[in-house]
Backbone bond lengths (Angstrom), bond angles and torsions (degrees), N, CA, C in turn:
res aa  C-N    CA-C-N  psi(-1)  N-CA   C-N-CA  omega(-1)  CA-C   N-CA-C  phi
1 X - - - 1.458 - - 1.524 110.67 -
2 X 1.263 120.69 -43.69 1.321 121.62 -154.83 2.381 84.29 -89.08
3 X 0.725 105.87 -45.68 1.822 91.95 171.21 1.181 109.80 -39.30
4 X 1.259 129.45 -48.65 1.651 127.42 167.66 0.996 129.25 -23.61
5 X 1.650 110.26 -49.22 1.626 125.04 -141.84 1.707 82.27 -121.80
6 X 1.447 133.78 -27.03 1.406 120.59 -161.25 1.931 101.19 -152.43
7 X 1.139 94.44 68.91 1.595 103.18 -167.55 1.793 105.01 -50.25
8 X 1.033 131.05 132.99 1.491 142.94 -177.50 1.670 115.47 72.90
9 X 1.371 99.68 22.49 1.370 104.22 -175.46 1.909 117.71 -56.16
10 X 1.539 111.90 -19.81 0.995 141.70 168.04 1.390 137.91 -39.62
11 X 1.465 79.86 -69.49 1.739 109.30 -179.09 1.583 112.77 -33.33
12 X 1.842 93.66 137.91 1.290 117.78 -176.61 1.107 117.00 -105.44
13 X 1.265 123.63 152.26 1.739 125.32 162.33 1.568 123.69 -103.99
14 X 1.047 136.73 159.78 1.228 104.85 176.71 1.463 150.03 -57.19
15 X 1.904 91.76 -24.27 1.770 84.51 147.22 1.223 139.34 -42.43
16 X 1.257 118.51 -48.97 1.433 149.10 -175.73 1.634 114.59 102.14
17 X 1.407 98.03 46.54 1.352 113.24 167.99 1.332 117.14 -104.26
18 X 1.716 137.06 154.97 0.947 121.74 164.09 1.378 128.65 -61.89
19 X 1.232 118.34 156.24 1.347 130.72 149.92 1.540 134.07 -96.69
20 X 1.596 95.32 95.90 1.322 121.05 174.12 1.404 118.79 -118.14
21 X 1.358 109.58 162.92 1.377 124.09 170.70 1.569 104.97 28.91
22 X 1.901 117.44 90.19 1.215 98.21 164.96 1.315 131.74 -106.46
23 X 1.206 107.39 9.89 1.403 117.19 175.00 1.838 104.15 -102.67
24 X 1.204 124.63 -10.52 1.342 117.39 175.10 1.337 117.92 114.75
25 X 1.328 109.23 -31.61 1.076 144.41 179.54 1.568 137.59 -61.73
26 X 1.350 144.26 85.58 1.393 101.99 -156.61 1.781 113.38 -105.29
27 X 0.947 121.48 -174.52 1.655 123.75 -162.46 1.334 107.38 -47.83
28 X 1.330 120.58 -30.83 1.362 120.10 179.66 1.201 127.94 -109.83
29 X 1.497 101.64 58.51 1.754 122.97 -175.56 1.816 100.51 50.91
30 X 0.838 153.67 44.48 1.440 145.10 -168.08 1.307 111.34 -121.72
31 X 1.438 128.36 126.28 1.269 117.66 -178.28 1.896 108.73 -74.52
32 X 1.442 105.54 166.35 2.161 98.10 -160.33 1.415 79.97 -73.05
33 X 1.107 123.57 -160.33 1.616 148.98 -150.93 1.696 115.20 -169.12
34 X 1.609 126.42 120.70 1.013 119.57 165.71 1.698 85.95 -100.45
35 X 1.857 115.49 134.37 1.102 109.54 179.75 1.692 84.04 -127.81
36 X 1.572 91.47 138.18 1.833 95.99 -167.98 1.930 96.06 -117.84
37 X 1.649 103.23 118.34 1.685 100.84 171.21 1.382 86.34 -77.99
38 X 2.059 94.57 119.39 1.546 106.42 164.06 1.212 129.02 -131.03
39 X 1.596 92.71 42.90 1.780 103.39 153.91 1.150 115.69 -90.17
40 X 1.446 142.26 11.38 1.420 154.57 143.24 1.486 145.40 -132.57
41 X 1.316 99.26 25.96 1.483 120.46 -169.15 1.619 94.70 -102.78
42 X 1.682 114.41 143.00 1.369 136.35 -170.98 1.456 78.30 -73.25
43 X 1.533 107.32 161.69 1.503 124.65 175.96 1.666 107.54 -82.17
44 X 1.185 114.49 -18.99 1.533 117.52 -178.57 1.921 111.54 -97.89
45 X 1.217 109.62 -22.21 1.518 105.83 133.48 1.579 126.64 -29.13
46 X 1.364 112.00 -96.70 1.656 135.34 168.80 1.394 89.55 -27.07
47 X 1.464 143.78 -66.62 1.472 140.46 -174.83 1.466 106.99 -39.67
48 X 1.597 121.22 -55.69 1.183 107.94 -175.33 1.220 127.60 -61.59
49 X 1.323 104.00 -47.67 1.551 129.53 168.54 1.636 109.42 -38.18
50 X 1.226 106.00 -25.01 1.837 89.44 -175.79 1.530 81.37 -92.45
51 X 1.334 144.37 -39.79 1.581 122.33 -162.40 1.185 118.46 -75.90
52 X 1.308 111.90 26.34 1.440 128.64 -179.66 1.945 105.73 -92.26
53 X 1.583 99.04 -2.21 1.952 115.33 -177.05 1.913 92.95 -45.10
54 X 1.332 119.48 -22.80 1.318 111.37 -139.25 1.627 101.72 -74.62
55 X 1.687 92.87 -23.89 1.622 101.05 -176.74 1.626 114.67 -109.67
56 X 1.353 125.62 161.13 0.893 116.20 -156.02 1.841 106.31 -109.47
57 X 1.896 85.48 104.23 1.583 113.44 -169.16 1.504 124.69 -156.92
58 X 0.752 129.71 102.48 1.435 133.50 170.17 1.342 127.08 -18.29
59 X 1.398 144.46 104.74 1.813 105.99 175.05 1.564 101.83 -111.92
60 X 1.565 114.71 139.75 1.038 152.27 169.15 1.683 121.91 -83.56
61 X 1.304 128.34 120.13 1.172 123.05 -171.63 1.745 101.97 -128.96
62 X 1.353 116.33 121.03 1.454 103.95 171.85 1.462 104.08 -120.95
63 X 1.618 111.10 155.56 1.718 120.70 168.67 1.418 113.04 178.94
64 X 0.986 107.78 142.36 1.699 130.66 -165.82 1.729 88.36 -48.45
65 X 1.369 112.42 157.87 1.303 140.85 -174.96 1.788 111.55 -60.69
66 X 1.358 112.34 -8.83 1.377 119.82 171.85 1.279 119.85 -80.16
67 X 1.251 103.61 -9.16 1.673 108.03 -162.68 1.691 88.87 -112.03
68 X 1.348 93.10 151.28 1.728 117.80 179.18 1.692 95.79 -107.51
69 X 1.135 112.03 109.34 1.580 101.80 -176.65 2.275 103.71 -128.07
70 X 1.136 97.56 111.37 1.302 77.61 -175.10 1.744 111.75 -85.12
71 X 1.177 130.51 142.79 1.350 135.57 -155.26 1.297 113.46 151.31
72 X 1.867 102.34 142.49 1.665 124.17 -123.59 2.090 83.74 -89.30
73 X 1.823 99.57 -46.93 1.535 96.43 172.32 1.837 109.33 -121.02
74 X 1.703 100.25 91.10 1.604 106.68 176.35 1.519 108.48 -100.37
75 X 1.569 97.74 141.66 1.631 91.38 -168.94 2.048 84.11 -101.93
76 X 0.950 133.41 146.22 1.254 132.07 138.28 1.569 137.87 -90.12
77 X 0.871 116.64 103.60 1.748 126.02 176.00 1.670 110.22 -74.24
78 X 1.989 91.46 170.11 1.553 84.53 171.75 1.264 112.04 -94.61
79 X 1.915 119.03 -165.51 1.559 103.19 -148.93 1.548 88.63 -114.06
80 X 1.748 118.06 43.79 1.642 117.21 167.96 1.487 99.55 -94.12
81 X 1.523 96.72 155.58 1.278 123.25 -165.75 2.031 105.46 -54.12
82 X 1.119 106.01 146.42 1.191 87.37 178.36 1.383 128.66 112.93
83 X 2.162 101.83 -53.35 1.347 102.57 -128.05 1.612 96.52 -89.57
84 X 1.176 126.43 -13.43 1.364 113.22 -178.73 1.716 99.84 -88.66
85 X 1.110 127.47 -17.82 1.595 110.00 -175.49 1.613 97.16 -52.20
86 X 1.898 95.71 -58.49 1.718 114.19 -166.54 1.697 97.53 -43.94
87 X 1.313 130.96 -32.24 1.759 121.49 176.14 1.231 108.03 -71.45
88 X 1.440 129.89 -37.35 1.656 127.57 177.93 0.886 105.84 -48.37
89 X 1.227 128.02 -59.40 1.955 145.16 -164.26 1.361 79.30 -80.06
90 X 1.192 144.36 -138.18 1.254 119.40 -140.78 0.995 147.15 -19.47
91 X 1.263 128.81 -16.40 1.864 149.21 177.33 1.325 102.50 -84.10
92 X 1.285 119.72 -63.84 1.721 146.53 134.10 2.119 84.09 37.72
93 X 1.378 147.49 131.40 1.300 126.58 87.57 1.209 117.21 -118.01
94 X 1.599 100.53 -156.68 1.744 113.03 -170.56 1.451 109.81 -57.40
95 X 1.162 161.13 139.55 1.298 173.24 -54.87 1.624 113.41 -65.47
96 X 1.052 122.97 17.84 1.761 130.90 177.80 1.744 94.75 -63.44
97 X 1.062 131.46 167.06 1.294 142.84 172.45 1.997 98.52 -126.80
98 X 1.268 112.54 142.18 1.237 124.40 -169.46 1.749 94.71 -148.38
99 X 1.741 94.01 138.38 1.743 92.00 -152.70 2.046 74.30 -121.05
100 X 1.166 104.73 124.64 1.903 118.92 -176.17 1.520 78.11 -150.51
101 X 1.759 86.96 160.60 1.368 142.67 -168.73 1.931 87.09 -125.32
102 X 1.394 138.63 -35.66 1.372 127.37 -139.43 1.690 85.90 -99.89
103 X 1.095 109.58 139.20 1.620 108.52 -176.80 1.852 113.77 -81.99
104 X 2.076 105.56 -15.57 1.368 116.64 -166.42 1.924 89.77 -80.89
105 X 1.370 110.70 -57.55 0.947 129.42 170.27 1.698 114.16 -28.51
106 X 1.316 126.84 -65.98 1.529 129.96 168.65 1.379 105.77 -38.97
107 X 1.491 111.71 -68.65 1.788 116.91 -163.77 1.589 87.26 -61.23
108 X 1.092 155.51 -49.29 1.030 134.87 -153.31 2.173 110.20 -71.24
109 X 1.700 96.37 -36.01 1.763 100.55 -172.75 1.813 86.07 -79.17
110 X 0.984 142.44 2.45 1.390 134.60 176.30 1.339 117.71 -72.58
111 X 1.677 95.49 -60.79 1.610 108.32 -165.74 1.578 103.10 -64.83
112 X 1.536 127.80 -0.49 1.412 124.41 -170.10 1.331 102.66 -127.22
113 X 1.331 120.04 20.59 1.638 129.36 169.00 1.077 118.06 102.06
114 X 1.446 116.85 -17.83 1.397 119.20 -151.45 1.833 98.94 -90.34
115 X 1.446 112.09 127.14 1.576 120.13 154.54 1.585 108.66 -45.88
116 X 1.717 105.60 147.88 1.394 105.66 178.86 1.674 107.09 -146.85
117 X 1.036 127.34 146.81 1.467 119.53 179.32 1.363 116.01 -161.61
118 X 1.418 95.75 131.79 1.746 91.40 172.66 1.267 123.52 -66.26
119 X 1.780 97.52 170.35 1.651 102.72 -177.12 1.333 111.01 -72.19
120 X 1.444 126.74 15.06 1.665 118.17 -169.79 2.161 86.11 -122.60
121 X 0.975 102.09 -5.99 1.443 111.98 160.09 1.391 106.73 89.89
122 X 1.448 118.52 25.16 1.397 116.16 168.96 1.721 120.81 -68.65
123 X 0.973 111.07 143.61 1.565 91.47 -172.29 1.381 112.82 -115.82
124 X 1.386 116.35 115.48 1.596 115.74 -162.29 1.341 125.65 -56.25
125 X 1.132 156.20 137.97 1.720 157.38 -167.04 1.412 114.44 -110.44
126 X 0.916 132.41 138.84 0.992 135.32 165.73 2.029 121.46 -44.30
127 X 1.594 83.58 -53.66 1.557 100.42 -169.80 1.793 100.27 -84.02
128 X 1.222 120.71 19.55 1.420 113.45 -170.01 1.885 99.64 -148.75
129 X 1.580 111.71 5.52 1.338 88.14 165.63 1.480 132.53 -108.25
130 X 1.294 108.78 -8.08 1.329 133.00 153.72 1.896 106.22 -20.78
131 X 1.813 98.03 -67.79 1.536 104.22 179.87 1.285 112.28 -64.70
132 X 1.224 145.72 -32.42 1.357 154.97 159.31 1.547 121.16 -27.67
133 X 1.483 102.04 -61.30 1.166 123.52 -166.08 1.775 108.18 -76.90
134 X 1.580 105.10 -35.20 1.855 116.40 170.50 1.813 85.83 -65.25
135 X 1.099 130.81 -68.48 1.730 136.25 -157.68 1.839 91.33 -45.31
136 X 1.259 116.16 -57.67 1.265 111.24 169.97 1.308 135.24 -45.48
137 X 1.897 118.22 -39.27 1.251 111.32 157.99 1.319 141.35 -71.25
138 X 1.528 79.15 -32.23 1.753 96.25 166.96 1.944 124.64 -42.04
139 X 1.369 100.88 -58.03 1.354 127.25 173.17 1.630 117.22 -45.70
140 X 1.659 85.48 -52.07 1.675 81.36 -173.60 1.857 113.35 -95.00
141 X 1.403 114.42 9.66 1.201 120.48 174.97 1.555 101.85 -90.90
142 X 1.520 122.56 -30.56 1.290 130.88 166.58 1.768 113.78 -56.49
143 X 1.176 111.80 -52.93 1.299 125.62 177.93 1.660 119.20 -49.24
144 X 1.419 102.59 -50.78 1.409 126.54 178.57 1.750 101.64 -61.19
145 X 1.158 107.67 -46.34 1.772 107.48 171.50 1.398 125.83 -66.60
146 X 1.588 115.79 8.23 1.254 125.19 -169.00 1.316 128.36 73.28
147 X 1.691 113.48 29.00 1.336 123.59 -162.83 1.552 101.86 -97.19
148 X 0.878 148.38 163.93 1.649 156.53 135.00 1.352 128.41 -56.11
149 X 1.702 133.99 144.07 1.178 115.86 172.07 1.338 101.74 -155.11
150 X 1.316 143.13 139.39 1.136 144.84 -163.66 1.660 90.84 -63.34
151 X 1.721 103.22 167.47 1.451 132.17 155.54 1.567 113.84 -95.57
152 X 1.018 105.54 179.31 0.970 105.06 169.53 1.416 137.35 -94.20
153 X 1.472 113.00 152.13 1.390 109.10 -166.98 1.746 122.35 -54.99
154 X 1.210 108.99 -174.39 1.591 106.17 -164.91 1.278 78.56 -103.22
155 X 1.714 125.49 151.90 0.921 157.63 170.70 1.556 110.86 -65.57
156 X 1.717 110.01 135.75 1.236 136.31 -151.40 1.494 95.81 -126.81
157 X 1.703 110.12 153.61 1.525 117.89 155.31 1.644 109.52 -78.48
158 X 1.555 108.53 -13.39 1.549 96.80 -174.84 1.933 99.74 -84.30
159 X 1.007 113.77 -3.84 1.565 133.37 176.49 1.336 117.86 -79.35
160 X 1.325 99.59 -32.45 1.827 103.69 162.38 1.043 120.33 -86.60
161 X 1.653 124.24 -10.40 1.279 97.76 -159.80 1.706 80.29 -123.99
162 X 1.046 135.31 10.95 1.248 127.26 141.52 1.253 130.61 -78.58
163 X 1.427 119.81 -4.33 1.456 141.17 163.47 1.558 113.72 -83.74
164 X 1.083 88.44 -38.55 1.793 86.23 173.68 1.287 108.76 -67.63
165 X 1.665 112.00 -77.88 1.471 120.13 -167.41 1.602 101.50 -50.14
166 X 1.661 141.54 -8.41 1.010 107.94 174.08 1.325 129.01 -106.57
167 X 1.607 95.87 -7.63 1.753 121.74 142.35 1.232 144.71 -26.37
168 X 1.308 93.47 -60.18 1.640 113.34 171.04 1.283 104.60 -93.09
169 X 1.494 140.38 -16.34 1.692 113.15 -176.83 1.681 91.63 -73.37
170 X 1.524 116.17 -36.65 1.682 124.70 -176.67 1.653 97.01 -42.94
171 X 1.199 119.97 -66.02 1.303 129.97 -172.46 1.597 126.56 -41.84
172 X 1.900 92.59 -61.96 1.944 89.58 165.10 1.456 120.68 -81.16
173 X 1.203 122.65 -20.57 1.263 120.79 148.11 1.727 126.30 -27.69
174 X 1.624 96.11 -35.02 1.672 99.15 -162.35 1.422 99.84 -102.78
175 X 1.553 115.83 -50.94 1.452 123.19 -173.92 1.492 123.19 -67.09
């Protein structure tokens, strides 16, 4: 269906990344967008994300009114459930990169073109979030039964710099 409406929406490179936006640019004169959900993003995330000036892209930071976020274009939302993912996805287009931790959140900047990657620099797939998103129900149907499940680990320099390098391959990939 979606070949219909967005012919080569597909296309691979030999990484096996898409090929989007290679001029930076997208169809509707718009410069691309790193849009970062930053009601849960490490502060040294957002750091990388600005040294991304080198290419030619905007970065976008949104998060509910609780958060102190310093950034040049921050959108603030209110603090209902939900409401800043629902601003990602709308901000969201075809080759923008959007940096989430939320796995609903990824599949959603996917199905609308947009690259997505966590802050530990995994980079979400198309053909691999489907399983993600079951691992997610799975988890929290466990939880709901009174089960336990780890958090997540404490944050690493080898965590940044797998955030970077998977940042920037997203980036020249795009530009």
């Amino acid at each position: 269906m979606r070949n219909a409406i967005m012919p080569g929406w597909n296309r691979r490179n030999a990484s096996g990344l898409p090929y989007m936006c290679k001029n930076a640019i997208h169809q509707d004169g718009l410069k691309m967008k790193i849009i970062v959900d930053a009601d849960a993003t490490p502060k040294r995330v957002l750091e990388i994300c600005r040294q991304a000036a080198k290419f030619p892209v905007s970065l976008v930071t949104v998060a509910s009114f609780n958060h102190r976020i310093e950034s040049e274009r921050h959108v603030v939302v209110g603090n209902s459930p939900q409401e800043t993912d629902l601003q990602v996805v709308n901000l969201a287009a075809r080759g923008d990169i959007v940096v989430t931790q939320d796995w609903g959140l990824a599949a959603m900047v996917l199905n609308k073109g947009a690259a997505a990657l966590s802050p530990s620099g995994q980079i979400f797939r198309e053909e691999t979030i489907d399983f993600l998103l079951e691992e997610r129900e799975l988890k929290a149907k466990f939880r709901r039964s009174g089960g336990k499940t780890k958090g997540p680990a404490k944050r690493t320099a080898q965590d940044d710099r797998k955030f970077r390098e998977s940042l920037f391959k997203l980036l020249e990939n795009r530009v």
